[in-house]
PDB file with SEQRES, HELIX, SHEET and CRYST1 records, atoms N, CA, C and O in Angstrom:
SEQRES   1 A   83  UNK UNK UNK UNK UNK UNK UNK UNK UNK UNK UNK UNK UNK          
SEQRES   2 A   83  UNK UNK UNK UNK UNK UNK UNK UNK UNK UNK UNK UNK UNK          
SEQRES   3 A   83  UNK UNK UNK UNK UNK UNK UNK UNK UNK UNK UNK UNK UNK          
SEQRES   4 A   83  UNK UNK UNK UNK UNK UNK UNK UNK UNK UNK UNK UNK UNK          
SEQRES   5 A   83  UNK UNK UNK UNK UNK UNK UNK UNK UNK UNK UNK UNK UNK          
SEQRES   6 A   83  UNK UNK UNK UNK UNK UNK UNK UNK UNK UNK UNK UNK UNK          
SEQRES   7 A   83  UNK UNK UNK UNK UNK                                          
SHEET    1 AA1 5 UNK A  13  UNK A  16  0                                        
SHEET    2 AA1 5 UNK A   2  UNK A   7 -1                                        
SHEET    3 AA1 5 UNK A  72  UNK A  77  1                                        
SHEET    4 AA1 5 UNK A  65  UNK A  68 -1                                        
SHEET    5 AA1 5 UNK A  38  UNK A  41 -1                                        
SHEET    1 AA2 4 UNK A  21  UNK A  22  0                                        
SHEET    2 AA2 4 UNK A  46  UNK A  49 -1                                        
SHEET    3 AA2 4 UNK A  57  UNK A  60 -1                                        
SHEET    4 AA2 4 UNK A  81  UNK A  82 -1                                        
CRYST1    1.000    1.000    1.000  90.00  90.00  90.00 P 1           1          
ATOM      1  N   UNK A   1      -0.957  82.540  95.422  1.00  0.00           N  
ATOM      2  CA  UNK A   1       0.478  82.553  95.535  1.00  0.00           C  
ATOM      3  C   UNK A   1       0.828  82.490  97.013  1.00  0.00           C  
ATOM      4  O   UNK A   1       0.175  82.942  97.953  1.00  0.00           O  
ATOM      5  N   UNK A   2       1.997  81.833  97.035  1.00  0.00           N  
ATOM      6  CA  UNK A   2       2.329  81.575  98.848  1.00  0.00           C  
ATOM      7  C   UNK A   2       3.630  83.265  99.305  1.00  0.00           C  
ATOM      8  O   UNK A   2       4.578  83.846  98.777  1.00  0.00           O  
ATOM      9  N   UNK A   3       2.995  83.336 100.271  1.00  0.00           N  
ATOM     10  CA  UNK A   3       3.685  84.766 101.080  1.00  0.00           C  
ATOM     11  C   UNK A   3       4.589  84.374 102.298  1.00  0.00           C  
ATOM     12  O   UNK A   3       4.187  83.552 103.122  1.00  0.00           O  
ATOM     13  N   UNK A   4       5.730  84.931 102.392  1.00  0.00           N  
ATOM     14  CA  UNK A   4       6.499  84.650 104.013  1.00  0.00           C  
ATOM     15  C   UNK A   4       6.718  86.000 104.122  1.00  0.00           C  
ATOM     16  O   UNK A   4       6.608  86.702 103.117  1.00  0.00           O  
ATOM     17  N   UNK A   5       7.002  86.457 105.147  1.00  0.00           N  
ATOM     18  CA  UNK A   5       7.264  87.393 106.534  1.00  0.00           C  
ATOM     19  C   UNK A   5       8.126  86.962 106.856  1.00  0.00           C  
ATOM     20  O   UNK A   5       7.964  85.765 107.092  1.00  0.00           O  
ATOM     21  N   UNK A   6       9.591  87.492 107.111  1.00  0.00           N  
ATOM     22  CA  UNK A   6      10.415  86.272 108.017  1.00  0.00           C  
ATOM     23  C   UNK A   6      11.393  88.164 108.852  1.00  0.00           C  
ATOM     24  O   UNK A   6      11.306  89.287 108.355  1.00  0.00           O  
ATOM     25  N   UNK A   7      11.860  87.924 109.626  1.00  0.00           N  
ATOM     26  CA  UNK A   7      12.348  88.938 110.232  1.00  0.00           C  
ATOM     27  C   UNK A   7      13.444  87.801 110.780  1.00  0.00           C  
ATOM     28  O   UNK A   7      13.401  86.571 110.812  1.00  0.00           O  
ATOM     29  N   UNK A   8      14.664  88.995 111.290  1.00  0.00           N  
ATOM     30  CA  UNK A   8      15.660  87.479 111.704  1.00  0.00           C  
ATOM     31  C   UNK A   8      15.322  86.731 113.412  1.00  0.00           C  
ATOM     32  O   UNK A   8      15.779  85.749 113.997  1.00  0.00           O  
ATOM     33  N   UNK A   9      14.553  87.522 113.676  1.00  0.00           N  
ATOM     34  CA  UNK A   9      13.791  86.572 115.123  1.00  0.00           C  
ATOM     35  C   UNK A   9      12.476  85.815 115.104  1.00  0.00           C  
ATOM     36  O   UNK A   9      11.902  85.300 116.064  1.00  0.00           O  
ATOM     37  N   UNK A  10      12.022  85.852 113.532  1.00  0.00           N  
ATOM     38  CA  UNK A  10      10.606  84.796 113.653  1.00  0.00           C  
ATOM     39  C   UNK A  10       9.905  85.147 112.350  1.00  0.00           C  
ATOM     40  O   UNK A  10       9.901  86.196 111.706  1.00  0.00           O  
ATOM     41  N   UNK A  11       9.264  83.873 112.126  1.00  0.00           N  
ATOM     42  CA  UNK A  11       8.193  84.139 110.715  1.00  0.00           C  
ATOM     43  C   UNK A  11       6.834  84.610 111.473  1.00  0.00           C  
ATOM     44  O   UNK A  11       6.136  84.275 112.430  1.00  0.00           O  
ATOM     45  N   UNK A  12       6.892  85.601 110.445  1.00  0.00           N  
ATOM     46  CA  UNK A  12       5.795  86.706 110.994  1.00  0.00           C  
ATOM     47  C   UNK A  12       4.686  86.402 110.417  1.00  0.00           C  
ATOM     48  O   UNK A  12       3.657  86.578 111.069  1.00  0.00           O  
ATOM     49  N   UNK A  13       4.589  85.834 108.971  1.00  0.00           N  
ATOM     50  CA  UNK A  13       3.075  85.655 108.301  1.00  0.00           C  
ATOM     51  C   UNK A  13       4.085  84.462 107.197  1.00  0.00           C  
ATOM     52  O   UNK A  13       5.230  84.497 106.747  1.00  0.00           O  
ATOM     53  N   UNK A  14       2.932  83.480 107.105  1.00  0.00           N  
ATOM     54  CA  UNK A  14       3.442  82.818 106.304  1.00  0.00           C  
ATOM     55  C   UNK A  14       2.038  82.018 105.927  1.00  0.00           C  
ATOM     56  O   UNK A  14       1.371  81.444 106.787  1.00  0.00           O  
ATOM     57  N   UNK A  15       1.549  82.073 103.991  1.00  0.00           N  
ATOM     58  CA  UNK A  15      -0.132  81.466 104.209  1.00  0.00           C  
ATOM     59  C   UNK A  15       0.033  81.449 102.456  1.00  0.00           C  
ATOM     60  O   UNK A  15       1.077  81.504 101.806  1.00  0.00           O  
ATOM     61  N   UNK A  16      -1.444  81.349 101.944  1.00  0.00           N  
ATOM     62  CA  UNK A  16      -1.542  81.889 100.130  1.00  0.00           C  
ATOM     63  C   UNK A  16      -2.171  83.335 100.626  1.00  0.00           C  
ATOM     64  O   UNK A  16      -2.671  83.670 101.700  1.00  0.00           O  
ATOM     65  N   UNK A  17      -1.928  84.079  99.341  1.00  0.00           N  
ATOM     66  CA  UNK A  17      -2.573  85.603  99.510  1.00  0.00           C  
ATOM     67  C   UNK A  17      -3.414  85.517  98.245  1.00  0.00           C  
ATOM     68  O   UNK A  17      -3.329  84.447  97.643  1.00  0.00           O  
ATOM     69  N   UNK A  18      -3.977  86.177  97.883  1.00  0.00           N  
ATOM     70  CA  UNK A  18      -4.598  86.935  96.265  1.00  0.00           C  
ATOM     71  C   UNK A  18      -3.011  88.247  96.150  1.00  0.00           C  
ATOM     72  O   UNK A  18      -2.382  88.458  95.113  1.00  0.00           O  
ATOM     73  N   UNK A  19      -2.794  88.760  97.206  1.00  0.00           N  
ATOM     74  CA  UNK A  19      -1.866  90.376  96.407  1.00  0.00           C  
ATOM     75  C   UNK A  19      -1.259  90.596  97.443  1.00  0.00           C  
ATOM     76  O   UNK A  19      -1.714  90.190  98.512  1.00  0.00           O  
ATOM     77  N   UNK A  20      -0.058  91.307  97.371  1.00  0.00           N  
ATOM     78  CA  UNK A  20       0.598  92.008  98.640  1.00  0.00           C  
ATOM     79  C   UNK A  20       0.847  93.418  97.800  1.00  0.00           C  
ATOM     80  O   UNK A  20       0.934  93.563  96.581  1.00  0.00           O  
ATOM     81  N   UNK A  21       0.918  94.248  98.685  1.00  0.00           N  
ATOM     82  CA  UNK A  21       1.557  95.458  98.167  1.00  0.00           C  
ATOM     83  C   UNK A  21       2.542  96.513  98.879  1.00  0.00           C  
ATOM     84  O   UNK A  21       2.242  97.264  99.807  1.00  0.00           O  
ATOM     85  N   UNK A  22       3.572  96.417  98.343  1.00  0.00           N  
ATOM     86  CA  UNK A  22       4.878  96.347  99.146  1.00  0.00           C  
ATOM     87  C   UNK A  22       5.572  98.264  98.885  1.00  0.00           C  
ATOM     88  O   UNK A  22       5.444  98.874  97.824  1.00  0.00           O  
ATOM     89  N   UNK A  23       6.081  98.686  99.825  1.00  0.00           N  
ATOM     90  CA  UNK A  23       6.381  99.867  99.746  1.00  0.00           C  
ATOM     91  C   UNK A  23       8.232  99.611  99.921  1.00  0.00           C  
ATOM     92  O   UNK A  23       9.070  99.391 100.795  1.00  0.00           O  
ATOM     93  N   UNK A  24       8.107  99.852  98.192  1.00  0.00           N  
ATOM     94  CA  UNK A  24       9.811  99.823  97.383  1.00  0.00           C  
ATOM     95  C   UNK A  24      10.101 101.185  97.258  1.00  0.00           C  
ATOM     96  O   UNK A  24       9.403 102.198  97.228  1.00  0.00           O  
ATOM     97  N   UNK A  25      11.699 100.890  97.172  1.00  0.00           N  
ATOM     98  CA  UNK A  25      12.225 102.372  97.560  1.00  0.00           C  
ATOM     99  C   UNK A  25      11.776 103.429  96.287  1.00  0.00           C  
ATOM    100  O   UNK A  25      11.536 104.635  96.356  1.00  0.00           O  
ATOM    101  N   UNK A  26      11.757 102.606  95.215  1.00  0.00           N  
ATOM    102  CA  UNK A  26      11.040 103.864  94.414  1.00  0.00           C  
ATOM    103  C   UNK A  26       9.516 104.059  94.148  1.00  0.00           C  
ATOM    104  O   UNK A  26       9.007 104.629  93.183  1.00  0.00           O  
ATOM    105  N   UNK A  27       8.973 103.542  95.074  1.00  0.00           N  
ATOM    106  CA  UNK A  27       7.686 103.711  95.552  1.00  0.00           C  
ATOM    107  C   UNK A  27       6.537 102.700  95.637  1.00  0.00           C  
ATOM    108  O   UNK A  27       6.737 102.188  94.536  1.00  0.00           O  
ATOM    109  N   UNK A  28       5.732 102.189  96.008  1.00  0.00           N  
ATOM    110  CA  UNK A  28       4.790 101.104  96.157  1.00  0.00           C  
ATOM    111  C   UNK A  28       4.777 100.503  95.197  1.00  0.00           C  
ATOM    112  O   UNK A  28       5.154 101.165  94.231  1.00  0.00           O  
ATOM    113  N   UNK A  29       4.435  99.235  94.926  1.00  0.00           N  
ATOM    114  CA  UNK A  29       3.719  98.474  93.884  1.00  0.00           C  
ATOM    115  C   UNK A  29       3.502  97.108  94.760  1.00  0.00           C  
ATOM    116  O   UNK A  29       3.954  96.659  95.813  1.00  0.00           O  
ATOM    117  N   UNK A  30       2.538  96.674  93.727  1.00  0.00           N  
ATOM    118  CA  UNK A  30       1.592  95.498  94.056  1.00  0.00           C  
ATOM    119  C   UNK A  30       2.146  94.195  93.717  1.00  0.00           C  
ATOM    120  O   UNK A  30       2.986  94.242  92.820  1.00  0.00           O  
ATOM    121  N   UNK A  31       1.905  93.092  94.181  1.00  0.00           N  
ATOM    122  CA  UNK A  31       2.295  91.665  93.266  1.00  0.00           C  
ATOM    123  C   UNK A  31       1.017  90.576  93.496  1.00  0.00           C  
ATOM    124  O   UNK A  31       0.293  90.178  94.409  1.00  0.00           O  
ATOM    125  N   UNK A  32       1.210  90.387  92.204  1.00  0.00           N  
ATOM    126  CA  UNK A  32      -0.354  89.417  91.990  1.00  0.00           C  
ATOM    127  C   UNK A  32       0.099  87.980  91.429  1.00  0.00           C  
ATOM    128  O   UNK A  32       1.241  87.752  91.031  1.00  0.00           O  
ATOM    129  N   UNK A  33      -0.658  87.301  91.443  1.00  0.00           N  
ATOM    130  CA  UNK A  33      -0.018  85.550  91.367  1.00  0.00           C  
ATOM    131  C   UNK A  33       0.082  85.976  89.787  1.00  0.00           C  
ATOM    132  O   UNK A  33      -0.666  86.792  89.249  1.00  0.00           O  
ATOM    133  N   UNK A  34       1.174  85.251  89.132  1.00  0.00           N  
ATOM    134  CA  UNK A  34       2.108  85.389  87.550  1.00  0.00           C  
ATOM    135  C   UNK A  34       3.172  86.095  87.970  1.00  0.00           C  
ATOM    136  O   UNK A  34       4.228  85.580  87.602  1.00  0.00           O  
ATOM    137  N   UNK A  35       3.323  87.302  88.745  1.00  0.00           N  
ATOM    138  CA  UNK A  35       4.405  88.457  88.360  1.00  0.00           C  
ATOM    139  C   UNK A  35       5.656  87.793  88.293  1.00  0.00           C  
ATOM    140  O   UNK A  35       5.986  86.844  89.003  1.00  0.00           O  
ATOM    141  N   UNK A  36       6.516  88.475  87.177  1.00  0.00           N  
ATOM    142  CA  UNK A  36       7.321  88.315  86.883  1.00  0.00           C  
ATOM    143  C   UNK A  36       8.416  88.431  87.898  1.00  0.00           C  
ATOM    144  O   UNK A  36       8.162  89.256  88.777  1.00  0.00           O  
ATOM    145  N   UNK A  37       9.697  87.751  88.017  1.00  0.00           N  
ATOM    146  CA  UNK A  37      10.643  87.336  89.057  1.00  0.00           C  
ATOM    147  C   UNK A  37      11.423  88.781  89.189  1.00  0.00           C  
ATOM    148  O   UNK A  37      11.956  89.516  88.358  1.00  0.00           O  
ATOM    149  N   UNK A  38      11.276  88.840  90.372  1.00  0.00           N  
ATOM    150  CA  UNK A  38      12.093  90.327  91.028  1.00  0.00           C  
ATOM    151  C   UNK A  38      12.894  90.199  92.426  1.00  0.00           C  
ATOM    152  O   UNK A  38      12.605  89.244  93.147  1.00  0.00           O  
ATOM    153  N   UNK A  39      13.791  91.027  92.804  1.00  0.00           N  
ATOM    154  CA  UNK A  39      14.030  91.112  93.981  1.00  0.00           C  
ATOM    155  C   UNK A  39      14.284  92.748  93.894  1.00  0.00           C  
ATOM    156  O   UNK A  39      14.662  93.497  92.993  1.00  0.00           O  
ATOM    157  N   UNK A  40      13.942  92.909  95.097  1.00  0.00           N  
ATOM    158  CA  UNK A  40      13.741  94.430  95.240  1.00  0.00           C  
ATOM    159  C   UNK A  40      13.873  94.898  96.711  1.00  0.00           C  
ATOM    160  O   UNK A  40      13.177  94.409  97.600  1.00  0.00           O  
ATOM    161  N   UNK A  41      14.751  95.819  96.920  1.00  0.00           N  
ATOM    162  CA  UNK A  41      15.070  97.523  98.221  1.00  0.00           C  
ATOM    163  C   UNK A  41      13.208  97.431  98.791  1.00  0.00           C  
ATOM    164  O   UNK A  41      12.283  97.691  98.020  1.00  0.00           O  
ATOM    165  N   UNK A  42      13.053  97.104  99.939  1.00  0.00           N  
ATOM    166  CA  UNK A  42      11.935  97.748 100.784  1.00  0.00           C  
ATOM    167  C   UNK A  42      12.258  98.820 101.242  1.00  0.00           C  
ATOM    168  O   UNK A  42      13.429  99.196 101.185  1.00  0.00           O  
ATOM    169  N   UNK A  43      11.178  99.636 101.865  1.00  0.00           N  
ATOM    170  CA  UNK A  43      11.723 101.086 102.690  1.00  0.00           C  
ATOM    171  C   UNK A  43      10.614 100.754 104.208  1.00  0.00           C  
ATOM    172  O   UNK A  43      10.220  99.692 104.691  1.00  0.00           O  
ATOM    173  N   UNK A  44      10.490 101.542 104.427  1.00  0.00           N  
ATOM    174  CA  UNK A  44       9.609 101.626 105.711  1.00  0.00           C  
ATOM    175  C   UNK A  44       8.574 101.759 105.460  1.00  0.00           C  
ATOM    176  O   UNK A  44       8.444 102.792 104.804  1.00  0.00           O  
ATOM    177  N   UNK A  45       7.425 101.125 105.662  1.00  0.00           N  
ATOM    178  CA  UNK A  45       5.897 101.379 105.214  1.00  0.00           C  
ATOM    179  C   UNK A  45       5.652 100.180 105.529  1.00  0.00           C  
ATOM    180  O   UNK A  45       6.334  99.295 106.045  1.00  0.00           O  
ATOM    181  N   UNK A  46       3.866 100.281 104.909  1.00  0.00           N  
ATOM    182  CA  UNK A  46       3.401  99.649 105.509  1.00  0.00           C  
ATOM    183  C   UNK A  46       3.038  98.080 104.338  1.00  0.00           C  
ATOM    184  O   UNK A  46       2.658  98.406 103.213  1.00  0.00           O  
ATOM    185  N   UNK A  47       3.120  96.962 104.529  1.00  0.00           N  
ATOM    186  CA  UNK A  47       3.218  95.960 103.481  1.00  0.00           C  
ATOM    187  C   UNK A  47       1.459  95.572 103.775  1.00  0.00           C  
ATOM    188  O   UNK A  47       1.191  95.264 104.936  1.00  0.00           O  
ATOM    189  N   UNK A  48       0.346  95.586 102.797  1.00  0.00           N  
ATOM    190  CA  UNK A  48      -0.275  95.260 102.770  1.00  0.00           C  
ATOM    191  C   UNK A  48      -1.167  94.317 101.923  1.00  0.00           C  
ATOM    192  O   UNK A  48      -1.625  94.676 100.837  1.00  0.00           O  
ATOM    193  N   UNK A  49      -1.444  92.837 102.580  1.00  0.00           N  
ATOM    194  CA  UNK A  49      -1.603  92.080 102.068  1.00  0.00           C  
ATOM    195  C   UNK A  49      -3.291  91.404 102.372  1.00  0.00           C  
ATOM    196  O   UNK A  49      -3.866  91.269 103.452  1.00  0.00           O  
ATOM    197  N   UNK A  50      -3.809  91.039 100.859  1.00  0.00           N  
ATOM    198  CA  UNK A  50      -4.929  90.654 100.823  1.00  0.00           C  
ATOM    199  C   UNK A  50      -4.892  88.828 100.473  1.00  0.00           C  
ATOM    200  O   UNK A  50      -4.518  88.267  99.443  1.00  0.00           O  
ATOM    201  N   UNK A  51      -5.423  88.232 101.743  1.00  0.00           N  
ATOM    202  CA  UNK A  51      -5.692  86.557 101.671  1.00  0.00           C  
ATOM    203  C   UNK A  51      -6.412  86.564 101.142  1.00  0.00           C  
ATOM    204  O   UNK A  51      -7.039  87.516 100.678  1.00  0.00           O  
ATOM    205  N   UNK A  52      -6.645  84.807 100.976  1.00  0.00           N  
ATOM    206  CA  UNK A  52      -7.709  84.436  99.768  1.00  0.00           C  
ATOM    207  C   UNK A  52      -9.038  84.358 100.288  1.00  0.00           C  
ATOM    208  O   UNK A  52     -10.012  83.956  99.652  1.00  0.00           O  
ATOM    209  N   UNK A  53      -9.040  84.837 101.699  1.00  0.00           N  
ATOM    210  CA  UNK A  53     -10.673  84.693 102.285  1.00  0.00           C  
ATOM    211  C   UNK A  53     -10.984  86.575 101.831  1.00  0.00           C  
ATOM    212  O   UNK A  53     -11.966  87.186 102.253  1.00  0.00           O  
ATOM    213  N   UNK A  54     -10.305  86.971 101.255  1.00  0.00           N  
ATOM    214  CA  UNK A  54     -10.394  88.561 100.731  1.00  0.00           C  
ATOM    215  C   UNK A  54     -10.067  89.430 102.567  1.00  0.00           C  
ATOM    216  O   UNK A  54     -10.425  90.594 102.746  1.00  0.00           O  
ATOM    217  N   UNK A  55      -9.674  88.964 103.209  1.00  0.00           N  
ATOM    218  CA  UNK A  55      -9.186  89.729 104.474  1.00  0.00           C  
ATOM    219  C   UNK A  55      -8.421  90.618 104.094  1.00  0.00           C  
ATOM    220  O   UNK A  55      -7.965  90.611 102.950  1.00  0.00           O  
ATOM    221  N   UNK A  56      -8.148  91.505 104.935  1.00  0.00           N  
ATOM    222  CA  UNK A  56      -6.620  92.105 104.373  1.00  0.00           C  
ATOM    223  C   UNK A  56      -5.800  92.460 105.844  1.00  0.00           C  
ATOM    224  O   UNK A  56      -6.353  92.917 106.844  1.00  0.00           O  
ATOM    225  N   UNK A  57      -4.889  92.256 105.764  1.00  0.00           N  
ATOM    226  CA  UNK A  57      -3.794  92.453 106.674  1.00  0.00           C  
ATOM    227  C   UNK A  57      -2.546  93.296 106.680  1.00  0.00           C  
ATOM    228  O   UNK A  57      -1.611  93.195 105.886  1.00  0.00           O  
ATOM    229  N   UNK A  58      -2.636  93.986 107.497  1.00  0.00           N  
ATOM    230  CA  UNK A  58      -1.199  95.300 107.390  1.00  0.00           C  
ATOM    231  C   UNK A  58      -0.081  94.800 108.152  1.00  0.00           C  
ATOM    232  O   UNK A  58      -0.287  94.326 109.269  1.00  0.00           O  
ATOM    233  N   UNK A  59       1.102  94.855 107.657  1.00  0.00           N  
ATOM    234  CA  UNK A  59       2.283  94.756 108.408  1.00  0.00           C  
ATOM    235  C   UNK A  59       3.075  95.931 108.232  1.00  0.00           C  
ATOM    236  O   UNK A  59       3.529  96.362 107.172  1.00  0.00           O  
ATOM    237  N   UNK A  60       3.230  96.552 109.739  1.00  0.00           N  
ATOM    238  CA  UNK A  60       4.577  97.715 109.151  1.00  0.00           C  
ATOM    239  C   UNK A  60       5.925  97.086 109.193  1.00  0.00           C  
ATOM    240  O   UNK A  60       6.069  96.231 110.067  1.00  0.00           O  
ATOM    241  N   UNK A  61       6.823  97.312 108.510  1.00  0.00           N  
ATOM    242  CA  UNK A  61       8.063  96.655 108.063  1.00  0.00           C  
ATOM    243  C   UNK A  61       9.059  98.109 108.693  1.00  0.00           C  
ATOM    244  O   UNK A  61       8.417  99.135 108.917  1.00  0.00           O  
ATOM    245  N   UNK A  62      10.523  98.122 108.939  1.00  0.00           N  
ATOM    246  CA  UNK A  62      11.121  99.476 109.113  1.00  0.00           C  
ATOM    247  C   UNK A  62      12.220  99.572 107.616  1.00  0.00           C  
ATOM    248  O   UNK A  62      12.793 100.624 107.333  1.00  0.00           O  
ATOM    249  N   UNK A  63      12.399  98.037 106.603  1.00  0.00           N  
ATOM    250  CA  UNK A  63      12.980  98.137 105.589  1.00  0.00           C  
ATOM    251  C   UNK A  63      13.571  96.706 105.191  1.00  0.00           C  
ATOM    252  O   UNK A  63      13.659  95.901 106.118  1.00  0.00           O  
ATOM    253  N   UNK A  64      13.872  96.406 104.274  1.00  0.00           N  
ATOM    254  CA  UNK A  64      14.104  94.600 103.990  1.00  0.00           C  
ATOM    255  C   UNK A  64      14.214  94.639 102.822  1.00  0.00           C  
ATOM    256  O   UNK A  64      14.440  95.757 102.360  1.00  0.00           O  
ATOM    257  N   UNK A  65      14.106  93.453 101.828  1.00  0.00           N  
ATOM    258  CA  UNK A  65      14.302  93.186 100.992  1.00  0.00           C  
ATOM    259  C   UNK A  65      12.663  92.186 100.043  1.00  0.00           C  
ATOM    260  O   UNK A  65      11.702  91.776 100.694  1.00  0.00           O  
ATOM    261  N   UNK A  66      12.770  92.050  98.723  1.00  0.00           N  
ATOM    262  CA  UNK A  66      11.543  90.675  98.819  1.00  0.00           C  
ATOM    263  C   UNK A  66      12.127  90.656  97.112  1.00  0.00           C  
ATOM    264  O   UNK A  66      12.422  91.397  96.175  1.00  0.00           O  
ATOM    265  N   UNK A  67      12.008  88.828  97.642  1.00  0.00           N  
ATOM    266  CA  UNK A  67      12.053  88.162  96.541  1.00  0.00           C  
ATOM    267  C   UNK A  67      10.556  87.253  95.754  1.00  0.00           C  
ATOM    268  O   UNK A  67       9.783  86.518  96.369  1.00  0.00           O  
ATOM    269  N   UNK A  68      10.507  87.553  94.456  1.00  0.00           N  
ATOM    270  CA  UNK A  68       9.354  86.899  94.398  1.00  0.00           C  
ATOM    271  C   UNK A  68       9.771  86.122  92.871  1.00  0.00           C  
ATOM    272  O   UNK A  68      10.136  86.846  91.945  1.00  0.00           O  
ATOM    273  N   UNK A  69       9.686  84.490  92.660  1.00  0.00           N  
ATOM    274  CA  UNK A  69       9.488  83.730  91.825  1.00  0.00           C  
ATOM    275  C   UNK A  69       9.120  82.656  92.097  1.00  0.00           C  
ATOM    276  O   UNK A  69       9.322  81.949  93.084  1.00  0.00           O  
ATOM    277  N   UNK A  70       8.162  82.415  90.561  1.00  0.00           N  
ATOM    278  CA  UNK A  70       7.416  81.445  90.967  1.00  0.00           C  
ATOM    279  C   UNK A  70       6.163  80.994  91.465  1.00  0.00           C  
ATOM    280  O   UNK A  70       5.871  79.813  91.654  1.00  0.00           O  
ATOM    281  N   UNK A  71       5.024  82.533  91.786  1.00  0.00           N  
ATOM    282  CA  UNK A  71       4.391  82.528  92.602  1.00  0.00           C  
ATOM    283  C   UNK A  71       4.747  82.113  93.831  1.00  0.00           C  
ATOM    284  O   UNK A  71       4.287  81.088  94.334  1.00  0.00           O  
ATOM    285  N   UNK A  72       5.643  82.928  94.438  1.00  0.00           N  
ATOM    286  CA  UNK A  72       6.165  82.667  95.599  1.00  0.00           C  
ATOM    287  C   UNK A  72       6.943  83.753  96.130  1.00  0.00           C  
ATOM    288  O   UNK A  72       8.118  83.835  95.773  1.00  0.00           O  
ATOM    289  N   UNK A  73       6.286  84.923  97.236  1.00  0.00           N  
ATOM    290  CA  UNK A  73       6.770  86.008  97.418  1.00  0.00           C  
ATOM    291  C   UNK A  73       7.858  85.825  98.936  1.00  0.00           C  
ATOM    292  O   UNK A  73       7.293  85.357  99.925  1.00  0.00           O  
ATOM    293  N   UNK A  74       9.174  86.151  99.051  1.00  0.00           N  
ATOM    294  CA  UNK A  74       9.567  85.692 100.141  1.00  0.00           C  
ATOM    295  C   UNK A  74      10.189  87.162 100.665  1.00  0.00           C  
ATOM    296  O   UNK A  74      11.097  87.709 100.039  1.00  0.00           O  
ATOM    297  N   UNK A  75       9.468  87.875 102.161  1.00  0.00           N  
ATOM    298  CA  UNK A  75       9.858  89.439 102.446  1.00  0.00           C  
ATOM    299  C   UNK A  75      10.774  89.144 103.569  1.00  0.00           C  
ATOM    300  O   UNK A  75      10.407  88.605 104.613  1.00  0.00           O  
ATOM    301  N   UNK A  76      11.839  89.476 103.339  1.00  0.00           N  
ATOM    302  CA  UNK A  76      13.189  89.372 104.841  1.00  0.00           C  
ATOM    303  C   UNK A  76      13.213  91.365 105.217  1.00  0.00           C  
ATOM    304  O   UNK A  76      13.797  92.347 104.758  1.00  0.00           O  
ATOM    305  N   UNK A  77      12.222  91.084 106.275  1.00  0.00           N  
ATOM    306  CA  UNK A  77      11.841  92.331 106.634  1.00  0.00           C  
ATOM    307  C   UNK A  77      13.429  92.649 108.044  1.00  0.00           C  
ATOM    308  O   UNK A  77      14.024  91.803 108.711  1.00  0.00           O  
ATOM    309  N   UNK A  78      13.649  94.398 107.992  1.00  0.00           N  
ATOM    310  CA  UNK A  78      14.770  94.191 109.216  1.00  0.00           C  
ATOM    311  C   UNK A  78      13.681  94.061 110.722  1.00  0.00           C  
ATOM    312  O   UNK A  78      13.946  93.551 111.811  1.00  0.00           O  
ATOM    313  N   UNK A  79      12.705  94.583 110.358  1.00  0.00           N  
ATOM    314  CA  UNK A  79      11.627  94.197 111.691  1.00  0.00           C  
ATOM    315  C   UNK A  79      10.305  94.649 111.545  1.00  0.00           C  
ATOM    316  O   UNK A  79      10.096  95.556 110.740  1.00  0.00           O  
ATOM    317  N   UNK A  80       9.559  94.260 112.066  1.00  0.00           N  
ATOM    318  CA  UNK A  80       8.175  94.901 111.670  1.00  0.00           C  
ATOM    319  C   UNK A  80       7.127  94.721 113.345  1.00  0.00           C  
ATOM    320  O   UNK A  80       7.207  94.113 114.412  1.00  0.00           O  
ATOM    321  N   UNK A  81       6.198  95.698 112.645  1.00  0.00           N  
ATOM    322  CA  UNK A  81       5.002  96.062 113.525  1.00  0.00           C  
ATOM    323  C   UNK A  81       3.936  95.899 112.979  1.00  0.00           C  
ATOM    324  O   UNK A  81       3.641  96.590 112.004  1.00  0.00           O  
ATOM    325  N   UNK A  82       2.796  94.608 113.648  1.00  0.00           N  
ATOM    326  CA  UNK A  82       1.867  94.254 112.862  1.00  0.00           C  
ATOM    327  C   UNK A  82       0.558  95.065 113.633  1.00  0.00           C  
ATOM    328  O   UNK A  82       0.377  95.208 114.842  1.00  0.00           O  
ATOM    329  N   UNK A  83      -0.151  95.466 112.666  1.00  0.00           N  
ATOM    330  CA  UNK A  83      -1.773  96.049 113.464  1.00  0.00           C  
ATOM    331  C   UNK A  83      -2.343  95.161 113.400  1.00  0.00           C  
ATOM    332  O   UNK A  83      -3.496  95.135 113.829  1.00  0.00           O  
TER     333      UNK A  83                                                      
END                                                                             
């Protein structure tokens, strides 16, 4: 499934993943290629996402939004801090 990062000063990650797992205001959950179409409240945490080379990559986010249909996850973060 294809992933964006976008903050309103720059795309931060944009690639295919295997999973992201996103910290929603009523608490974490995961999205895997099928999931059903959502948009959903981010909070502050940390968004962690596994590519298809099985890497995994952390982004801290401070809160945003993410839409996902289609196999196609799109996160309008208000800013983030990547490790």
């Amino acid at each position: 499934m294809n992933l964006e990062i976008l903050t309103p000063d720059q795309k931060v990650f944009s690639g295919e993943v295997l999973s992201v797992n996103l910290p929603g205001t009523h608490g974490a959950f995961e999205v895997l290629q099928g999931h059903a179409p959502i948009v959903s409240n981010l909070t502050k945490g940390n968004v962690v996402i596994r590519t298809t080379t099985k890497d995994q990559k952390n982004v801290t986010i401070t809160g945003g939004i993410v839409e996902v249909l289609n196999n196609k996850v799109i996160i309008l973060a208000d800013a983030v801090k990547q490790d």
